[in-house]
C-alpha positions, 0 to 999 in steps of 0.5 A: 521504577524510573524505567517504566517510562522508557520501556513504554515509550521504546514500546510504542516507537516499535508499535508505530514502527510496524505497520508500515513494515508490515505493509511492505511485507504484505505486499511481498507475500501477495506479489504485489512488489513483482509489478511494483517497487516503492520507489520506482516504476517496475511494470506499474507506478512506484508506490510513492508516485501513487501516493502523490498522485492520490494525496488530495483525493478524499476518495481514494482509500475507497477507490484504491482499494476496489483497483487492488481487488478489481484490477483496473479497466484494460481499455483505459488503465489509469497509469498507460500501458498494462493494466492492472489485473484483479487480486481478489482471489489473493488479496482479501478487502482488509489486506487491500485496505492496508495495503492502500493506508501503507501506500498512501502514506508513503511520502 
């Protein structure tokens, strides 16, 4: 039984492994990769430009979150240009919340 230990072990890499992937295939399937990328400026921010600008913001979870549902305000968008439009319809508030944790993880 010397490979019980290594099976758990290979079982939680996989486990810590999935989420961020499956944040990446969330924001597929809800359109969000259409205005923007991980890594680069598409219509919006790169997600990792996100993740910067927010990393001391103790708020930002919360406030991420009302923009993914909301949209931001198109008299001042918070990144220039085109702001973002409201996903309430196809997002739900635990799938903004994920989406947000993925992002703001991203390094």
């Amino acid at each position: 039984m010397k490979f019980l230990p290594s099976m758990a072990l290979a079982a939680l890499a996989i486990t810590a492994a999935t989420p961020a992937l499956a944040s990446l295939d969330l924001a597929t399937k809800k359109a969000c990769m259409a205005c923007h990328s991980v890594d680069n400026k598409v219509v919006g921010p790169a997600y990792k430009e996100v993740a910067k600008r927010y990393a001391a913001d103790k708020t930002a979870e919360a406030k991420l979150v009302q923009t993914v549902l909301k949209g931001s305000d198109p008299k001042k968008p918070n990144w220039g240009g085109m702001a973002m439009p409201a996903n309430k319809d196809r997002v739900s508030e635990a799938e903004a919340k994920q989406l947000v944790k993925w992002i703001l993880s991203l390094k």
